[in-house]
MARBA-787060 format. One record per atom (N, C-alpha, C): x, y, z; residue in one letter. Coordinates in steps of 0.05 Angstrom, whole numbers, padded with zeros to 5 digits, always signed. Layout:
N
XYZA ...
***
This chain:
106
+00054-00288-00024X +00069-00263-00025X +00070-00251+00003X +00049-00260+00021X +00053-00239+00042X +00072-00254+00060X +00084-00276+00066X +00093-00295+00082X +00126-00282+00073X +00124-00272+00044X +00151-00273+00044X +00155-00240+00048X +00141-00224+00044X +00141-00195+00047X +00141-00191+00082X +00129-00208+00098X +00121-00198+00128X +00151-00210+00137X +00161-00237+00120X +00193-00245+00125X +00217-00236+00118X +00211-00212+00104X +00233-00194+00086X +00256-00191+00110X +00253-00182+00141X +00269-00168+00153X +00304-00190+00155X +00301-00214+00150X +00313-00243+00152X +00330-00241+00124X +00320-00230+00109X +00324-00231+00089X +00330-00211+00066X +00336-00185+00068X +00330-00169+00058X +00349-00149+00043X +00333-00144+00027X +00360-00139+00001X +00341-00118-00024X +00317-00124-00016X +00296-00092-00027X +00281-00108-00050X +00273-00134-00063X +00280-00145-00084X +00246-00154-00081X +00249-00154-00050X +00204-00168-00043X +00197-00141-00041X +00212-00118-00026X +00179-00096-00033X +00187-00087-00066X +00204-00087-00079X +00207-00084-00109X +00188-00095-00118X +00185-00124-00124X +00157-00134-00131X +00141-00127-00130X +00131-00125-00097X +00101-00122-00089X +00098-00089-00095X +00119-00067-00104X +00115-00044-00116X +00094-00047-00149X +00114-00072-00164X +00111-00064-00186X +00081-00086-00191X +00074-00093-00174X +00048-00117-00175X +00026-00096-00165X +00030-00080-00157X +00004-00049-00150X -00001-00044-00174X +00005-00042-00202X -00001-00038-00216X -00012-00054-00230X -00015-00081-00232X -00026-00107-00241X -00049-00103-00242X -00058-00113-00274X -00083-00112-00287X -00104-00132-00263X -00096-00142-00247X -00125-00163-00239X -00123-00154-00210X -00143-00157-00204X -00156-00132-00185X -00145-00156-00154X -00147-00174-00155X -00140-00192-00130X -00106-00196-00129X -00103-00191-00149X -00061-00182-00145X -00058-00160-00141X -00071-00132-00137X -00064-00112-00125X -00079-00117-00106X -00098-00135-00089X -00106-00132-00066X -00086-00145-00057X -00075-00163-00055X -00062-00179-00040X -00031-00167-00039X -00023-00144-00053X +00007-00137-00055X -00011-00113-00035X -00030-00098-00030X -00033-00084-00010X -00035-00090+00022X -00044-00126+00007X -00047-00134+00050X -00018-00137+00051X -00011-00145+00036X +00020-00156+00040X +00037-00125+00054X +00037-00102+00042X +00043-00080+00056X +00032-00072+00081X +00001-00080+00094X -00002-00075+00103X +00006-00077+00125X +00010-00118+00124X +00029-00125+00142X +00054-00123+00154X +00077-00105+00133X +00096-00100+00135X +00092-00075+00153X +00075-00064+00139X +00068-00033+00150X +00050-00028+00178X +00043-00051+00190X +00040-00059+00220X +00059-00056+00237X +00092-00068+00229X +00112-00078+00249X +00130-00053+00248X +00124-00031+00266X +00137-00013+00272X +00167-00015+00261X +00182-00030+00270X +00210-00035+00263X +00223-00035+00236X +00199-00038+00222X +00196-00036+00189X +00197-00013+00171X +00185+00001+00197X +00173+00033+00183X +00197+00049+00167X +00223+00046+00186X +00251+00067+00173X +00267+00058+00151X +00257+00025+00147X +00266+00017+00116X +00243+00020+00097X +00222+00022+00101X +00197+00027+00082X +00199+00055+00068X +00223+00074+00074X +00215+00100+00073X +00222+00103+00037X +00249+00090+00030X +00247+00089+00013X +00222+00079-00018X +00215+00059-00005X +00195+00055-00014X +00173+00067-00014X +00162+00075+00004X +00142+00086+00008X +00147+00115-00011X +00164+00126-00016X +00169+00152-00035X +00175+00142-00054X +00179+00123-00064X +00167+00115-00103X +00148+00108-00104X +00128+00093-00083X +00104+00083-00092X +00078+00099-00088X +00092+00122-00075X +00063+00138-00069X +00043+00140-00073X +00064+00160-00101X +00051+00172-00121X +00016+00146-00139X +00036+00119-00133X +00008+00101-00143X -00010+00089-00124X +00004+00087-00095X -00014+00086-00071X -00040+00101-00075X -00033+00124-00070X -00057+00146-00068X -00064+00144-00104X -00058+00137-00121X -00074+00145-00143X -00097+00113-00143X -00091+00095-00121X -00103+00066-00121X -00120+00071-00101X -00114+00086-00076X -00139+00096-00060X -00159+00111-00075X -00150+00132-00081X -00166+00159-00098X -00188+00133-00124X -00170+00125-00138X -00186+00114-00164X -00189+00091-00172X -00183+00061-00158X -00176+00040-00158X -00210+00039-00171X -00216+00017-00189X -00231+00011-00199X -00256-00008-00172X -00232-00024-00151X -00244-00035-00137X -00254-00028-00107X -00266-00017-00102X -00275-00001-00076X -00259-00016-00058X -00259-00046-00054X -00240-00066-00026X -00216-00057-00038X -00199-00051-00058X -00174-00045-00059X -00174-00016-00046X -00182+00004-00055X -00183+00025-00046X -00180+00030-00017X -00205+00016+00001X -00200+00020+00014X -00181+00001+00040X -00164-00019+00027X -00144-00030+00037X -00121-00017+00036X -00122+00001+00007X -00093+00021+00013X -00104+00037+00029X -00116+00052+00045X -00123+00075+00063X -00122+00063+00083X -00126+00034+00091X -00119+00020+00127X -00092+00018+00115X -00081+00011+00093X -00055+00006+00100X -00028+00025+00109X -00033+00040+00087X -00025+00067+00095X -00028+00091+00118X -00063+00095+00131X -00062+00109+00143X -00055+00106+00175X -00041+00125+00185X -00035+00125+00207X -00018+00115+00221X +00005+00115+00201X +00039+00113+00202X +00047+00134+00190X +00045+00151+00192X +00056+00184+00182X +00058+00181+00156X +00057+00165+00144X +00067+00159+00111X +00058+00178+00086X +00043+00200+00102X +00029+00212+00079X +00030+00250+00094X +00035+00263+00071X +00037+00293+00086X +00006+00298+00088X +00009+00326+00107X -00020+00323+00106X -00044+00334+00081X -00034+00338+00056X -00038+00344+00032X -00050+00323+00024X -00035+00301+00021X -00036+00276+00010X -00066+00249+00030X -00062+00268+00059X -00079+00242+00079X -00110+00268+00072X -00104+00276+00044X -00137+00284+00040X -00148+00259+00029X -00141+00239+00018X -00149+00214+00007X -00166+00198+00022X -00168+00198+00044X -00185+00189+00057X -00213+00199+00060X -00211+00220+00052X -00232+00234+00049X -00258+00223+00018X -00232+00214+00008X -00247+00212-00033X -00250+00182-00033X -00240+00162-00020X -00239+00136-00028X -00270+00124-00028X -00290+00133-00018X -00312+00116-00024X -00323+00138-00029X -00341+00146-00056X -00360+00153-00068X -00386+00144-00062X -00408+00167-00067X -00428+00160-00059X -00436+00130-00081X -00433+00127-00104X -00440+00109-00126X -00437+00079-00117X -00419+00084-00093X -00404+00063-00089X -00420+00045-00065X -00439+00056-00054X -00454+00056-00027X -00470+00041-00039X 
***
């Protein structure tokens, strides 16, 4: 998935981050890690950033509810490298960094 998501720009038609949107929600915890590296990588290549926008504003809302509450602490905190520090979040929202690891979790 990530070979073809980091190759989207060759190719692109909205149909691979559609997927890798609706695979964030996937019951098994190593298919939402891997649809988050897969963003992450996209979300590396600057040049990427002004077509992500769309995306990035439907999937937010489950981004941050997968940082905030992801069952898996490594998911969690792969959406918060992936996400943070490409503006992608108001500053309301970049409170999530703040919640993603619990003390329980230590």
């Amino acid at each position: 998935m990530q070979v073809a998501v980091s190759d989207f720009k060759s190719n692109f038609d909205g149909a691979y981050l559609r997927y890798v949107g609706w695979v964030l929600s996937d019951s098994t915890t190593q298919v939402r890690l891997e649809a988050v590296k897969a963003l992450a990588g996209v979300y590396e290549q600057m040049d990427y950033i002004g077509w992500l926008n769309h995306f990035t504003e439907r999937f937010k809302p489950r981004l941050i509810k997968m940082a905030t509450g992801d069952t898996e602490l490594g998911v969690r905190v792969a959406v918060i490298q992936a996400i943070d520090g490409h503006s992608l979040l108001e500053d309301e929202e970049a409170k999530v960094r703040g919640t993603t690891v619990s003390t329980k979790d230590l």
